[in-house]
VEXDREN-2710 file (C-alpha; in Angstrom, 1 decimal):
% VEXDREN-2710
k/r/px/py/pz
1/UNK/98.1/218.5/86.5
2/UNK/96.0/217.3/83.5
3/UNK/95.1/214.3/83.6
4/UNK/96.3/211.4/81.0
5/UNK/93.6/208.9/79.4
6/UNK/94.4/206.1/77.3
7/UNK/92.2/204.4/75.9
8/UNK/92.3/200.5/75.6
9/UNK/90.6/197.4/73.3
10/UNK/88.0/195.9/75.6
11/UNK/89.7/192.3/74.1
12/UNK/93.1/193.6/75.9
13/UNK/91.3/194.8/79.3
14/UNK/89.3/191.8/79.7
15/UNK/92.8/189.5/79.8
16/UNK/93.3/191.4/83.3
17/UNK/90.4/189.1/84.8
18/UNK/90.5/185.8/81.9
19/UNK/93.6/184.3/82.2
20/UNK/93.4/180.7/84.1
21/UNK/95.4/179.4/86.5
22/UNK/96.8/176.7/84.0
23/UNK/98.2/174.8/87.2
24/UNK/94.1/173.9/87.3
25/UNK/94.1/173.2/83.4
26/UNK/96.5/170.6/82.8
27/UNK/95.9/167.0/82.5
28/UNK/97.3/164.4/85.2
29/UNK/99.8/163.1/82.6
30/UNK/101.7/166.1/81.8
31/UNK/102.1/166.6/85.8
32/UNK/103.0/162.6/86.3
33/UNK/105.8/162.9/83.2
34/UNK/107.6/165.4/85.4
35/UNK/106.8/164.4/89.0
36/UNK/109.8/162.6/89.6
37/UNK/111.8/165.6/88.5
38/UNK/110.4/168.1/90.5
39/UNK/111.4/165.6/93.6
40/UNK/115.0/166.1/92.7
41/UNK/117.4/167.9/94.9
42/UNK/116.9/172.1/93.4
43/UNK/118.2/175.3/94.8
44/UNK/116.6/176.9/97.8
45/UNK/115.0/179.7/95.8
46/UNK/113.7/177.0/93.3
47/UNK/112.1/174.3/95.7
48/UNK/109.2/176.1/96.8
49/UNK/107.4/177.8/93.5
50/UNK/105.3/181.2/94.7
51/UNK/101.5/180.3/93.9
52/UNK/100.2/181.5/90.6
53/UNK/97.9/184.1/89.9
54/UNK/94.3/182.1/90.4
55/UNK/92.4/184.3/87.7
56/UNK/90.3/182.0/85.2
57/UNK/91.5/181.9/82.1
58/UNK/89.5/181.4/78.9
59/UNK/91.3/178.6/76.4
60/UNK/92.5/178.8/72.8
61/UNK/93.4/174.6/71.8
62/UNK/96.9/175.0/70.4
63/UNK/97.4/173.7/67.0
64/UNK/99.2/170.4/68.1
65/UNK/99.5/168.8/72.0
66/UNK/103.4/169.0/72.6
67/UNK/105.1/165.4/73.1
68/UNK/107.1/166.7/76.0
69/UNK/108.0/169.0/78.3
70/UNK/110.1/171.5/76.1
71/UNK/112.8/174.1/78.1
72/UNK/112.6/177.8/77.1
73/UNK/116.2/179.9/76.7
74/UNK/114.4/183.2/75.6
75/UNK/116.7/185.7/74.6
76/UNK/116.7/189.2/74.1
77/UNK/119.4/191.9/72.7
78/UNK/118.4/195.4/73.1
79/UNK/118.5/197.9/70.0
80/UNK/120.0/195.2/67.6
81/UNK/118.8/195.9/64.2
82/UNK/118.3/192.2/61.9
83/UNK/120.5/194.6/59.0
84/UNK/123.4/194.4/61.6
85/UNK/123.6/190.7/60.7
86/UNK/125.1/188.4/58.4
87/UNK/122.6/186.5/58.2
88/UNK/120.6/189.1/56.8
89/UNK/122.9/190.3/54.4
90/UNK/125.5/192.3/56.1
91/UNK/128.9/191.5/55.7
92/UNK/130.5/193.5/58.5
93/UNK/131.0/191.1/60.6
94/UNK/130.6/187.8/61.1
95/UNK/128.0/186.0/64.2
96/UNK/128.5/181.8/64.0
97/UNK/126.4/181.4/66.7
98/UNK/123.6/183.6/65.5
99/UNK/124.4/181.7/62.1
100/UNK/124.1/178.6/63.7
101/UNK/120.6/179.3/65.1
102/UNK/119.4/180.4/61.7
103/UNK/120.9/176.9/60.2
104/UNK/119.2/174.7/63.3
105/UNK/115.6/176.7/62.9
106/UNK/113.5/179.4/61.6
107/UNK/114.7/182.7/60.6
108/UNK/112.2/185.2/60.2
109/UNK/112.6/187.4/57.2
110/UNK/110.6/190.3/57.8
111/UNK/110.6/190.4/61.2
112/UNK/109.4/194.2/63.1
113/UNK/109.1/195.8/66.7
114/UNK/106.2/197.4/67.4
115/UNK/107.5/199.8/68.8
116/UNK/111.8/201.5/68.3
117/UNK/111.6/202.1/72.4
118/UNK/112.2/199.3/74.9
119/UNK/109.6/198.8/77.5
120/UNK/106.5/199.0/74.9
121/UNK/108.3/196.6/72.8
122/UNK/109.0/194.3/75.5
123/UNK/105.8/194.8/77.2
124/UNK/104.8/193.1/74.1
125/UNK/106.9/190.6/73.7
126/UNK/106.1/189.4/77.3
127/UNK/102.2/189.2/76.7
128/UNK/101.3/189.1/73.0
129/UNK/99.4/192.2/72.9
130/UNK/100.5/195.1/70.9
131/UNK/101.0/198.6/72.7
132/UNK/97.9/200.0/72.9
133/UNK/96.6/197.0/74.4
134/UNK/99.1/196.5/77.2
135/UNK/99.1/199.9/77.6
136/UNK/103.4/201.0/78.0
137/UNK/103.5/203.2/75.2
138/UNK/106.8/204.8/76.4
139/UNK/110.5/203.6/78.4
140/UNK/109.1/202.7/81.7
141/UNK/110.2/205.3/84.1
142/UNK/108.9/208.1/87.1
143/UNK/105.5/208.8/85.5
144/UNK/104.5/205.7/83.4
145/UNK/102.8/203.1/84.6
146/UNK/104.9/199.9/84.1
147/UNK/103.4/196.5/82.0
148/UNK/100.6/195.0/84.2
149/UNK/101.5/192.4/86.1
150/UNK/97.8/191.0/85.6
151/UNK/98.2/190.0/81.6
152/UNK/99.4/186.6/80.9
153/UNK/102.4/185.5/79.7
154/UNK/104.5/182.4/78.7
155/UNK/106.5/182.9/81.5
156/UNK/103.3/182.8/83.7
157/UNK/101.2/179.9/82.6
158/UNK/104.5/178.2/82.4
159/UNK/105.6/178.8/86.2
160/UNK/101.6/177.9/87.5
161/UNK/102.6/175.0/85.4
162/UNK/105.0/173.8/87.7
163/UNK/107.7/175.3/85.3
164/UNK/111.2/176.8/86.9
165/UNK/111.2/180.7/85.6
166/UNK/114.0/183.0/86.0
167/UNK/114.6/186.3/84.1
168/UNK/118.4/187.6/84.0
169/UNK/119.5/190.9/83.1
170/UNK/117.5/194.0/81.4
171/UNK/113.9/194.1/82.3
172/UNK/112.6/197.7/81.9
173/UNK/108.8/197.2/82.8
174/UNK/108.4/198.3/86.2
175/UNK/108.7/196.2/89.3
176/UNK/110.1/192.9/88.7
177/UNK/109.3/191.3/92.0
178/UNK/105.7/191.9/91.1
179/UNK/105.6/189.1/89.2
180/UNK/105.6/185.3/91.0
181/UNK/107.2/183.7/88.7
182/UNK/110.2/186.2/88.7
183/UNK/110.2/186.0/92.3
184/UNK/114.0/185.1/92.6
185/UNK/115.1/187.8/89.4
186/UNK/116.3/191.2/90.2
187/UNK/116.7/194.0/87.0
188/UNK/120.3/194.6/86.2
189/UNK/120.3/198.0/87.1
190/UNK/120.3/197.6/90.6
191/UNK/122.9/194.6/90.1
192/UNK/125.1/196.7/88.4
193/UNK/125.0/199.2/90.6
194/UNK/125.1/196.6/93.6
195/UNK/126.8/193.0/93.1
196/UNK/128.5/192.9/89.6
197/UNK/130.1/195.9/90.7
198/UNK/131.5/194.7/93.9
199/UNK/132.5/191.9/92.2
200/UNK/134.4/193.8/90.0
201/UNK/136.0/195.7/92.7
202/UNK/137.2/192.6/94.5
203/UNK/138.7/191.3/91.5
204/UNK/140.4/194.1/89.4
205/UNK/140.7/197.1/91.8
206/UNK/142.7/199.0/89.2
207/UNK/142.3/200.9/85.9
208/UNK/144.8/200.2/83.3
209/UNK/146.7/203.4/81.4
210/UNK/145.5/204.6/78.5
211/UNK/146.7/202.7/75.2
212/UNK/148.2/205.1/72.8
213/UNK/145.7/207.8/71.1
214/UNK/143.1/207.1/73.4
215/UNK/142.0/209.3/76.3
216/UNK/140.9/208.0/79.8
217/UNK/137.3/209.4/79.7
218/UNK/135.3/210.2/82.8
219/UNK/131.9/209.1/81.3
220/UNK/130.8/205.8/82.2
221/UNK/132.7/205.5/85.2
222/UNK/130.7/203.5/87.1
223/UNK/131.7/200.9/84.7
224/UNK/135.4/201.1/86.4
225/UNK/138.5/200.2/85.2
226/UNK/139.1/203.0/83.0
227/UNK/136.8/204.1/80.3
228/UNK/138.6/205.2/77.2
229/UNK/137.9/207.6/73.7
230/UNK/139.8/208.0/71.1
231/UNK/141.2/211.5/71.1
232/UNK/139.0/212.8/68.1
233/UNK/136.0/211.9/70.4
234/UNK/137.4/213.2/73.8
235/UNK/138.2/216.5/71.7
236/UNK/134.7/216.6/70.1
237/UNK/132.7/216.1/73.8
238/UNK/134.6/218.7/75.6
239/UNK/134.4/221.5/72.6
240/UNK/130.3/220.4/72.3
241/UNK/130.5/220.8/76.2
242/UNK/130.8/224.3/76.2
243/UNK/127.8/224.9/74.6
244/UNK/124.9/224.3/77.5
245/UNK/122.2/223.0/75.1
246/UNK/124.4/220.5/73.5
247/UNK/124.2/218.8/77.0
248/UNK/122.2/215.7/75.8
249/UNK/124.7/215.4/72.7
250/UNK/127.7/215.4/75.1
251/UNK/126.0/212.4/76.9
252/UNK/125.2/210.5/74.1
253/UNK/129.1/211.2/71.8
254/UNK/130.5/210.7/75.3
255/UNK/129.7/207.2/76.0
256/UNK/131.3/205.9/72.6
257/UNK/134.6/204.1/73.7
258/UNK/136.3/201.6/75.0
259/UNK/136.0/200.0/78.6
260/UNK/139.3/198.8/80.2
261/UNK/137.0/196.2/82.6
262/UNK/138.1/192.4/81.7
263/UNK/135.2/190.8/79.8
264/UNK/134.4/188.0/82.1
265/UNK/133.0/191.2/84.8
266/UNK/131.5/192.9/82.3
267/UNK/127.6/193.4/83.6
268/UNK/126.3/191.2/80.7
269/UNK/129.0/188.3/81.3
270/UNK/127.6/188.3/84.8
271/UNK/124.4/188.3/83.8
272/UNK/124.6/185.5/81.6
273/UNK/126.5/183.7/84.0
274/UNK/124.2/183.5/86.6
275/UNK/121.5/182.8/83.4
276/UNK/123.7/179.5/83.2
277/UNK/123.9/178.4/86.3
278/UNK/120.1/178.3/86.2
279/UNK/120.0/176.0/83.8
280/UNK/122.6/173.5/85.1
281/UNK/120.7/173.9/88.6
282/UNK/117.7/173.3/86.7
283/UNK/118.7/170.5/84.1
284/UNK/116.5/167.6/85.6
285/UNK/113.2/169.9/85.4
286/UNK/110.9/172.0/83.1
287/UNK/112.5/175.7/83.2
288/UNK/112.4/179.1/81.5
289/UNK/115.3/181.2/81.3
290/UNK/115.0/184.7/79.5
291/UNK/118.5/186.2/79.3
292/UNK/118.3/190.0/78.5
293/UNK/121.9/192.1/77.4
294/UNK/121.6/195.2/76.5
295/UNK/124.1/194.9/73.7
296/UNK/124.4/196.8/71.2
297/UNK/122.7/199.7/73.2
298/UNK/124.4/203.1/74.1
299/UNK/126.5/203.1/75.8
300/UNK/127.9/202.6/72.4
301/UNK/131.2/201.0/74.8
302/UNK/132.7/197.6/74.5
303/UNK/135.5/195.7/76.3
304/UNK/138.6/194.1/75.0
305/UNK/138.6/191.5/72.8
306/UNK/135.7/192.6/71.2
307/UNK/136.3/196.2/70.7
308/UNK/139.8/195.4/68.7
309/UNK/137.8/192.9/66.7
310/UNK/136.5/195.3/64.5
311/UNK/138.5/198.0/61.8
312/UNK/136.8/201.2/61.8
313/UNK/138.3/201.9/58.3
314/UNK/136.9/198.7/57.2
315/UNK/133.0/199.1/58.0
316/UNK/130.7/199.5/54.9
317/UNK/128.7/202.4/56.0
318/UNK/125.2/202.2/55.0
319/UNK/124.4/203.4/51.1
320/UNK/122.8/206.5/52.5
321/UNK/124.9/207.7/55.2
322/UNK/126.0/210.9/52.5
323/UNK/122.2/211.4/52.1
324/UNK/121.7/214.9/53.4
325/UNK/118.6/214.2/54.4
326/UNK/115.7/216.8/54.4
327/UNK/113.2/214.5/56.1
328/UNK/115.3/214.5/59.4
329/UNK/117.4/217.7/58.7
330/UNK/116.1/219.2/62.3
331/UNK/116.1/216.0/64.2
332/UNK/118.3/215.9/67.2
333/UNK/119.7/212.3/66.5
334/UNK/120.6/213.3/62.6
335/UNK/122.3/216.8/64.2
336/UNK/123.7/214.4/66.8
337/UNK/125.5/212.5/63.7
338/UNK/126.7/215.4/61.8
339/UNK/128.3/216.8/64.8
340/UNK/130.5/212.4/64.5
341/UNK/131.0/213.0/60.9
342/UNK/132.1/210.1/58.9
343/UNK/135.6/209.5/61.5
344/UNK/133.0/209.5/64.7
345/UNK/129.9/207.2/62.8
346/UNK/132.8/204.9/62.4
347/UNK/134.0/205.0/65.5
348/UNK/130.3/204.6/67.2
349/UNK/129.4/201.6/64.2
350/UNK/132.6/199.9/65.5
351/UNK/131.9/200.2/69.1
352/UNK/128.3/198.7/67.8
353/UNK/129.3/195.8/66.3
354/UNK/131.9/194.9/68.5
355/UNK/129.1/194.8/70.8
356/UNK/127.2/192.2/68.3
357/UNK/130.3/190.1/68.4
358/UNK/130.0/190.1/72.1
359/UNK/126.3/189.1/72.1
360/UNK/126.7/186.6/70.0
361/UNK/129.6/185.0/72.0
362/UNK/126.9/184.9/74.7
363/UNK/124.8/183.1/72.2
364/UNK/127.7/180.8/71.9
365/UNK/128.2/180.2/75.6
366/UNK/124.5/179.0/76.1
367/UNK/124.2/177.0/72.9
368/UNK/127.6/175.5/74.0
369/UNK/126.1/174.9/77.6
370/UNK/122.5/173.3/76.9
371/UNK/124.8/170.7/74.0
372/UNK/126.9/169.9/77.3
373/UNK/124.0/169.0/79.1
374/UNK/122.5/167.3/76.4
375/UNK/119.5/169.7/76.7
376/UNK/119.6/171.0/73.0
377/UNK/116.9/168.5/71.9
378/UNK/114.9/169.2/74.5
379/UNK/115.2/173.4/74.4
380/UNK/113.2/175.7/72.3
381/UNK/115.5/178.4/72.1
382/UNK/114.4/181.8/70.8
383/UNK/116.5/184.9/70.0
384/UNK/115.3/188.4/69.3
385/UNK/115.7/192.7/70.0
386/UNK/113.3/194.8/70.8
387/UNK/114.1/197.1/68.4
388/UNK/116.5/198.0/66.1
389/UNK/119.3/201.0/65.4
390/UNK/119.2/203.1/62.4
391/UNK/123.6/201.8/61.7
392/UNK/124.6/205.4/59.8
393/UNK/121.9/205.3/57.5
394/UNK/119.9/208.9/56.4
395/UNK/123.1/211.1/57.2
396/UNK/124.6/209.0/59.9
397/UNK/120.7/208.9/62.6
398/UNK/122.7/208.5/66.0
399/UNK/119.7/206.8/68.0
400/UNK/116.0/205.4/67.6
401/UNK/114.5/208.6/68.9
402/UNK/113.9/210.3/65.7
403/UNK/110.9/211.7/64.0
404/UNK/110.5/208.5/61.5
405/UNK/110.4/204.8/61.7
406/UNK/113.5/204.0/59.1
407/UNK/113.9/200.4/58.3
408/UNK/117.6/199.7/60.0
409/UNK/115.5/200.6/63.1
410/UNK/112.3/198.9/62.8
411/UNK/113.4/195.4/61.4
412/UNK/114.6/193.3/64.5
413/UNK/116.3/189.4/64.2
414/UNK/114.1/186.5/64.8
415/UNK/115.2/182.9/65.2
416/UNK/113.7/179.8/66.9
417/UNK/114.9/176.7/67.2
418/UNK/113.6/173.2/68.8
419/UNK/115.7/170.1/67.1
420/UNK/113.7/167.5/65.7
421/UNK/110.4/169.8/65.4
422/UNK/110.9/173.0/64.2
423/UNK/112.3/172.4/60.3
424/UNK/115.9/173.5/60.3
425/UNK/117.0/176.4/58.0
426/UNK/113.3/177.3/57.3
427/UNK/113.0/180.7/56.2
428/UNK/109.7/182.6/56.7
429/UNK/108.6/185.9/54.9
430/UNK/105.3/186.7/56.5
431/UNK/105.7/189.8/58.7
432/UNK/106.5/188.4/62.5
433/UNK/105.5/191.1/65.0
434/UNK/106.5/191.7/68.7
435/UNK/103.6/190.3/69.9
436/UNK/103.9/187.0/67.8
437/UNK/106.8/185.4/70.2
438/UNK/103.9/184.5/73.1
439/UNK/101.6/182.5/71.0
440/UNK/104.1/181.0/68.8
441/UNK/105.9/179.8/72.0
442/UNK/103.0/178.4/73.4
443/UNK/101.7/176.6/70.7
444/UNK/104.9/174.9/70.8
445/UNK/104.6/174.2/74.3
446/UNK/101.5/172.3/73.8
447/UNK/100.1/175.4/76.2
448/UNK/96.8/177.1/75.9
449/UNK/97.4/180.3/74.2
450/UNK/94.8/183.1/75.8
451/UNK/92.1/184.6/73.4
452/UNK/93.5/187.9/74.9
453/UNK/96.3/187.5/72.9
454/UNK/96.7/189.7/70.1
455/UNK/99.2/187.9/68.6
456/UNK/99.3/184.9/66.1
457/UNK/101.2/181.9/66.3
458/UNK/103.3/181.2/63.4
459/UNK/103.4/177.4/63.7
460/UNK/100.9/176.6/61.2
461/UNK/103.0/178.3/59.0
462/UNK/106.2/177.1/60.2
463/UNK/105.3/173.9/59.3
464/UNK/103.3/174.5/55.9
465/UNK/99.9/174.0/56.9
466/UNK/99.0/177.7/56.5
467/UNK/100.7/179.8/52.7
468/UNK/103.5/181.6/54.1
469/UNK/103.3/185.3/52.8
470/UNK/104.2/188.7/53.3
471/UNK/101.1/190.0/54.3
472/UNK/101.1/193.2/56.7
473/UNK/103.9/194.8/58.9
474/UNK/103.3/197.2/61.4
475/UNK/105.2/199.2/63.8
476/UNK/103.8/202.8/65.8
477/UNK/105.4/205.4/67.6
478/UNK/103.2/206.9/70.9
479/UNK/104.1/210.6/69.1
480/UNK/102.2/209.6/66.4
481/UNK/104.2/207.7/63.7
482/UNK/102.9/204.5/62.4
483/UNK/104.5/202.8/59.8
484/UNK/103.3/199.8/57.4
485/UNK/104.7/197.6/55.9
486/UNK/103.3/194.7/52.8
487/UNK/104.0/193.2/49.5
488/UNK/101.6/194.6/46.8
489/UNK/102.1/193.0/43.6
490/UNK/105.1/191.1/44.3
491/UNK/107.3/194.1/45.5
492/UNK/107.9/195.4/48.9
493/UNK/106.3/198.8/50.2
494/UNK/106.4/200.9/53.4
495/UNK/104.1/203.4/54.1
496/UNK/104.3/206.2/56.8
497/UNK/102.2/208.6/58.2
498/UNK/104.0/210.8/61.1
499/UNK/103.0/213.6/63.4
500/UNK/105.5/216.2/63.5
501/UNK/105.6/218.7/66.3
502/UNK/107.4/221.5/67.1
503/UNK/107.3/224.5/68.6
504/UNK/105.1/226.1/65.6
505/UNK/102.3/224.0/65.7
506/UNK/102.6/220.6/64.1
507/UNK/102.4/219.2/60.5
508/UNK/102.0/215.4/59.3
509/UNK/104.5/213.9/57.0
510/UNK/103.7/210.6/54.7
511/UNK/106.9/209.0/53.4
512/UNK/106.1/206.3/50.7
513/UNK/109.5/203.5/49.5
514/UNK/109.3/200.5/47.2
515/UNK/111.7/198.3/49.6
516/UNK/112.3/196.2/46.3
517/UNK/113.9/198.8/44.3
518/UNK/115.0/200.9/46.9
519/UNK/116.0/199.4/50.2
520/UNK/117.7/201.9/52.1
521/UNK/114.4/204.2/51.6
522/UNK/116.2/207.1/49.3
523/UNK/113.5/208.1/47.4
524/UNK/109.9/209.4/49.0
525/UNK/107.6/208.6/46.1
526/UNK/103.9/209.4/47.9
527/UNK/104.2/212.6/45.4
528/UNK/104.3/210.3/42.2
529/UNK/100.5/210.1/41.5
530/UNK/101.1/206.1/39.8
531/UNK/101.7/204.9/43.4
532/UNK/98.4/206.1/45.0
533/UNK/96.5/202.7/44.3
534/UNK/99.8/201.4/46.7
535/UNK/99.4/203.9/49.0
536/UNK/95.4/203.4/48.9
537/UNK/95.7/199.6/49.4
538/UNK/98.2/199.7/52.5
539/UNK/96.0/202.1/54.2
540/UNK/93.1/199.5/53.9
541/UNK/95.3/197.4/54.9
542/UNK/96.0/199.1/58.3
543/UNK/92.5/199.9/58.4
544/UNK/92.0/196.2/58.8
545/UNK/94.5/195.7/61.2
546/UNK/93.3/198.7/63.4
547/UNK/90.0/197.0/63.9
548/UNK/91.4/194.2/65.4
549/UNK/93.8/195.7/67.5
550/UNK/91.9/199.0/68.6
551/UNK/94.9/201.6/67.5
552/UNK/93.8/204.9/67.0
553/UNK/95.2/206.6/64.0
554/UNK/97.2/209.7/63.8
555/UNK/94.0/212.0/63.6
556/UNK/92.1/210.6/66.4
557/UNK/94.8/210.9/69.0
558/UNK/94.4/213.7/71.2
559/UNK/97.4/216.1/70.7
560/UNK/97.0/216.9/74.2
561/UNK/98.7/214.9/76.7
562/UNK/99.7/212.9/73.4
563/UNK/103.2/213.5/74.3
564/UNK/103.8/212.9/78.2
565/UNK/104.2/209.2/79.0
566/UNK/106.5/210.4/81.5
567/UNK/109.7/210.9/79.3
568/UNK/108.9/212.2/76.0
569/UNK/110.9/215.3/76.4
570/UNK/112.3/219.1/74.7
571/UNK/115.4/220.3/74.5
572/UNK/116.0/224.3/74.5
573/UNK/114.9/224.5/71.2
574/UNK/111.4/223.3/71.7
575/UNK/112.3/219.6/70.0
576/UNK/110.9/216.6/71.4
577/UNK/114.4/214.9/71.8
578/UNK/112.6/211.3/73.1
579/UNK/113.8/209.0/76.1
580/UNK/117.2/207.6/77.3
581/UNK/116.7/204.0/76.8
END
C-alpha cells in the first residue's frame, strides 16, 4: 500500500504542543464571579468536569476583556446554502427565526466554507485552522484520520475554564469521546441507530398507509414509520435500478420523500431536545451547547408538517437550472439531475426546504427556550452550515460532490448574536471563513485566542474599529479545486482553478464570473483577454493568502495519492463520484 503524506504549516503543527491549560490562565475574579454557581445542585454527568488537556498554551490578548461570563448555543445545519434563505434574497420560503437572528445581530454577507464536504469544514469550524492545517481534508471515515483531538478549540479552553460543554447531534470528526470536554456527548449515528430509535418504537410502533399518489418506499427504513415517494420518483428508482452502475444514483433519487414518523421523534427533534435540557440543567452556570441537525442534507426526506409546507409547483428554480451546462456535462451529480428532470428537482428542492423550515423551527424552540429562562442577554448564540447545496442551479447539480465549487454551494449562513454587545442588524461584507467562528467567539468571550489560530476575529470589525470590506474569499477542494473570491474595483469576482481527472489523464479548468453582473455564474469570461488584470490580481491575492496558510496550489500537489483520503471514490466509468456525506 503506498503510503499517504500530507504536508502541514509548522504554525498549525506547533498548536498540537502550545495550547494552555486556560484553567491555569485565568484570573481569580473570573473564577470567584461564578463560584457560587458551580456549587449549585447540576446533573451527575455535569458535577465532576474531566481535567483538561495540561498543554501550555501561547496567548493572543483579545481585543476587549468580556464583562461576564457569556453562554454559547453554537449551531450548525449541514449542507444549507446562505441562497436558500430569505434573508439572503430568496423568497421561497420564509425562516422568522433565522430572520429574527439576522434582526438581533450580525449577518455575514459573504460568508464561505472552506471546504463543500463536512468533516474538513467542521474540523475547521472547531479549531480555527483551515484544512491543510488541521489536516481532514476529506468526510471522516475507514481510512482518514479524524480532526486531532490535540488542537484547541472554544469548546476546550472553555470547559478547562470551568465551562459546562455538551455537543448534540452530527459530529463527523472521528471519535467523540476523545475529547474531555465532550465526555458526556455521543454522535447521532449511533443514537439513531440505538436510543431515538427505540424511542420511536415504544411510541409509534406502526407505519401509516400511503396517502394518495405516493408509494411506501423501502429506502430509508431505518427511519420507520413508513417512508414515502411520490410515484414519479418510486417509477424513476426502480427503472434506474436495473441498470447496475446507476447504483449510486438509485441511492441518492431514492431517499427523496416523505417520512411518515411524527416530528417530535424525528432524530433531529431528539437531538435538540436533549440540546435543551442541557441548558435548563445548566441555567445557573457558564455552558456550551453546540447543536448539530443535519437538515437539509440527503436524505433529501422530511416529516409532516413540514413537508406539506412547501408547493412544488410554486418553487422559483434557480435562473440557470435550463443551462445545459458544458462545464459539468460528465459530472455524476449534473447526470444525477437530468435523470429528476424539472418534475424530480422540484420534488428534491421541496423536500430541501421543507427541511429549512424544520431547522429553523429548531432555531425557534431554542431562541424560545433561552427568552424563558431569561438567558438571551446573557447567550452568544451563533448559527451556521458547513457547506452549502448547489438548489438546481447549472442544469439542476444534485449534490456537493461535483467537479467545481458553484456559488449556491460554497456560500454558507452566518449569524451571531449577544444582546446588548453585538450591534443588532449589522450587516458585514468582508469575506467570513470557516475558520473565523473560533476567534471571533473567543474574542467575545473575553478568552485567549491561540496564535495557532489561523483564523481572524471579526470583532474589530463588528464593532467599527477596523474598515469593513470585501477583501478575499476562499474555499479548496482536496481533488484540487480552489476557488477565490474578492471585490476588484467595486464589483464582485470569482476565480477558479480545478484539477480535472478522469480516466484519460487529467486536464485543469479556470472558470472566471463577475458575481456583480452575473450572479448565478452563466458566463465563463477567463477567455475575454480585458479581464486578465482581474484574473492576475486575484491570483496575487491567493498568493498572499497561501503564504500565510501553507496551501499548496493545484501544481504542487502530488497527483499521486492526491485522491485517497479514504473516500474519494470511481464509479464504473472511471469518475471520481466523491463521498456520501
Amino acid at each position: 500500500m503506498q503510503t499517504k503524506t500530507i504536508l502541514l504549516p509548522v504554525l498549525a503543527l506547533s498548536a498540537i504542543t502550545a495550547w494552555e491549560g486556560a484553567a491555569q490562565a485565568r484570573g481569580g475574579a473570573k473564577r470567584a464571579a461564578r463560584a457560587q454557581s458551580q456549587t449549585q445542585a447540576q446533573p451527575a454527568e455535569e458535577t465532576a468536569p474531566q481535567a483538561a488537556p495540561t498543554q501550555p498554551q501561547r496567548r493572543v490578548v483579545p481585543t476587549t476583556t468580556a464583562a461576564e461570563l457569556y453562554n454559547v448555543v453554537f449551531i450548525i445545519s449541514d449542507q444549507m446554502s446562505a441562497r436558500a434563505l430569505s434573508i439572503y434574497g430568496n423568497d421561497n420560503i420564509s425562516t422568522p427565526n433565522i430572520e429574527r437572528l439576522a434582526r438581533e445581530g450580525v449577518q455575514f454577507m459573504n460568508s464561505v466554507c472552506v471546504v463543500p464536504t463536512s468533516s474538513p469544514a467542521r474540523g475547521s469550524l472547531l479549531t480555527g485552522l483551515y484544512p491543510m492545517a488541521h489536516g481532514v481534508l476529506n468526510n471522516v471515515s475507514s481510512g482518514v484520520a479524524p480532526v486531532d483531538n490535540n488542537l484547541p478549540s472554544p469548546e476546550k479552553i472553555l470547559f478547562a475554564d470551568g465551562y459546562a460543554t455538551r455537543w448534540f447531534g452530527k459530529w463527523h470528526l472521528g471519535e467523540i469521546a476523545d475529547y474531555p470536554c465532550y465526555h458526556s456527548s455521543t454522535d447521532i449515528r449511533a443514537d439513531s441507530r440505538g436510543r431515538y430509535a427505540e424511542i420511536r418504537r415504544r411510541n409509534h410502533p406502526q407505519a401509516a398507509t400511503p396517502p394518495k399518489g405516493y408509494v411506501l418506499a423501502e429506502a430509508n427504513a431505518d427511519q420507520g414509520y413508513g417512508f414515502y415517494q411520490t410515484e414519479y420518483l418510486y417509477n424513476l428508482t426502480k427503472r434506474l435500478a436495473e441498470d447496475q452502475s446507476n447504483r449510486h444514483i438509485v441511492k441518492d433519487i431514492g431517499s427523496i420523500g416523505r417520512y411518515g414518523v411524527p416530528a417530535d421523534l424525528f432524530d433531529w427533534t431528539q437531538a435538540v431536545d436533549e440540546g435543551l435540557d442541557f441548558i435548563r440543567a445548566n441555567k445557573d452556570r457558564p455552558f456550551m451547547a453546540t447543536i448539530s441537525v443535519s437538515p437539509p442534507h440527503p436524505a433529501f426526506a422530511i416529516c409532516e408538517p413540514y413537508y406539506s409546507m412547501v408547493d412544488p409547483a410554486r418553487i422559483k428554480l434557480s435562473p440557470s437550472f435550463g443551462e445545459k451546462s458544458k462545464i459539468y456535462a460528465n459530472d455524476s451529480q449534473y447526470i444525477m439531475g437530468q435523470y429528476l428532470g424539472e418534475q424530480g428537482i422540484r420534488e428534491k428542492m421541496r423536500c430541501y426546504y421543507a427541511q429549512c423550515l424544520f431547522v429553523d423551527d429548531m432555531i425557534g424552540r431554542i431562541l424560545a427556550t433561552l427568552d424563558k429562562l431569561d438567558l438571551t442577554r446573557k447567550t452568544i448564540v451563533v448559527f451556521t452550515a458547513d457547506h452549502g447545496d448547489p438548489l438546481s442551479s447549472h442544469g439542476g447539480l444534485y449534490g456537493k460532490s461535483i467537479d467545481g465549487l458553484v456559488e449556491e454551494l460554497v456560500c454558507t449562513p452566518a449569524l451571531i448574536t449577544l444582546p446588548g454587545v453585538i450591534p443588532a442588524g449589522k450587516k458585514v461584507v468582508a469575506h467570513f471563513h470557516s475558520a473565523d467562528f473560533a476567534p471571533t467567539l473567543l474574542d467575545y468571550l473575553g478568552q485567549s485566542i491561540p496564535s495557532s489560530m489561523q483564523g481572524r476575529s471579526f470583532r474589530p470589525i463588528i464593532e467599527g474599529k477596523e474598515k469593513d470590506v470585501v477583501g478575499f474569499g476562499y474555499t479548496m477542494r482536496p481533488a484540487g479545486a480552489r476557488n477565490i473570491r474578492g471585490e476588484i474595483d467595486g464589483r464582485m469576482y470569482s476565480y477558479s482553478k480545478v484539477f480535472v481527472l478522469g480516466d484519460n489523464g487529467s486536464k485543469t479548468r479556470e472558470e472566471l464570473y463577475d458575481l456583480t453582473a452575473d450572479p448565478c455564474q452563466m458566463k465563463n469570461v477567463i477567455d475575454d483577454k480585458k479581464f486578465a488584470p482581474i484574473k492576475a490580481r486575484m491570483i496575487a491575492q491567493y498568493d498572499a493568502f497561501n503564504k500565510r496558510v501553507g496551501d499548496q496550489m493545484i501544481e504542487n500537489l502530488p497527483q499521486k495519492g492526491l485522491l485517497n483520503y479514504g473516500n474519494l471514490k470511481k464509479n464504473k466509468q472511471g469518475e471520481y463520484i466523491g463521498s456520501d456525506d
